[in-house]
C-alpha positions, 0 to 999 in steps of 0.5 A, a space after each residue: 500500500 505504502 508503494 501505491 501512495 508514493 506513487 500517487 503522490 509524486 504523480 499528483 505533484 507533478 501533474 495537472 490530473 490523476 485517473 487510477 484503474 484497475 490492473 496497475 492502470 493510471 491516466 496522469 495527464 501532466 504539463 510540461 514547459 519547454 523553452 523552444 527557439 525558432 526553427 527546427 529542434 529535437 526535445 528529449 525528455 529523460 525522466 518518464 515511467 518505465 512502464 509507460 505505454 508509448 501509444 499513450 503519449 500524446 503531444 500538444 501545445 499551445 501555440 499553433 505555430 508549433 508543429 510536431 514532425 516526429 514523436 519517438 520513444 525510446 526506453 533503453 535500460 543500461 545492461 552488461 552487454 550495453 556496456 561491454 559493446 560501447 566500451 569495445 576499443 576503449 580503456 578499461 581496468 580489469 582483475 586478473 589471475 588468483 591474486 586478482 590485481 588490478 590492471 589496464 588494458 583496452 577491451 577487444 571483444 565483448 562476447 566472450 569478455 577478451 582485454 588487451 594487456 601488456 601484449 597479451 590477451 586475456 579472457 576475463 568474466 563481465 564482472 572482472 571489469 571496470 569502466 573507467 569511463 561511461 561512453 558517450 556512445 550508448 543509449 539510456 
């Protein structure tokens, strides 16, 4: 119940409306400000349900010079895997052998998890790995 409440009550302040049906079900009809300049522009807006259904969302503004070209949404969780493949190429510390030192090396395959290090090469598991840095070229 506690779950439901706070659910509800961050809908409610951030909202104009709130509508809750059966089945985990809820209308939240919401207004948002967006400073727009003139011409063409892409908005993103990252903090949205993750059970949201996509078809639900609809767009629509005040002022009828403003015209939507495209509505796309993207709901793009960050995995492993993610990681792994935007990371291929790059620098990255890993743990090796029983001792499990930590070392540099540059991450050359994902699947299986292979690291360049010292001229050698090295079979390492996912979690043996860390990133040193959160690539620029991976979806969230």
């Amino acid at each position: 119940m506690k779950r439901l409440f706070l659910l509800l009550y961050t809908s409610v302040l951030y909202s104009n409306t709130v509508t809750i049906y059966n089945n985990n079900l809820a209308y939240v009809k919401e207004n948002r400000e967006f400073s727009l300049k003139k011409g063409e522009q892409v908005i993103e807006y990252n903090s949205t349900a993750k059970s949201l259904y996509p078809d639900s969302t609809v767009l629509s503004f005040d002022k009828k010079s403003i015209k939507l070209l495209s509505q796309n949404f993207r709901y793009s969780p960050i995995t492993l895997n993610k990681l792994l493949d935007a990371n291929i190429g790059s620098s990255v510390e890993f743990f090796k052998g029983k001792d499990r030192n930590s070392s540099q090396g540059i991450l050359v395959s994902a699947n299986p998890t292979i690291v360049e290090s010292d001229k050698h090469y090295f079979i390492v598991e996912p979690k043996d790995i860390i990133f040193t840095k959160f690539p620029e070229n991976i979806d969230s």
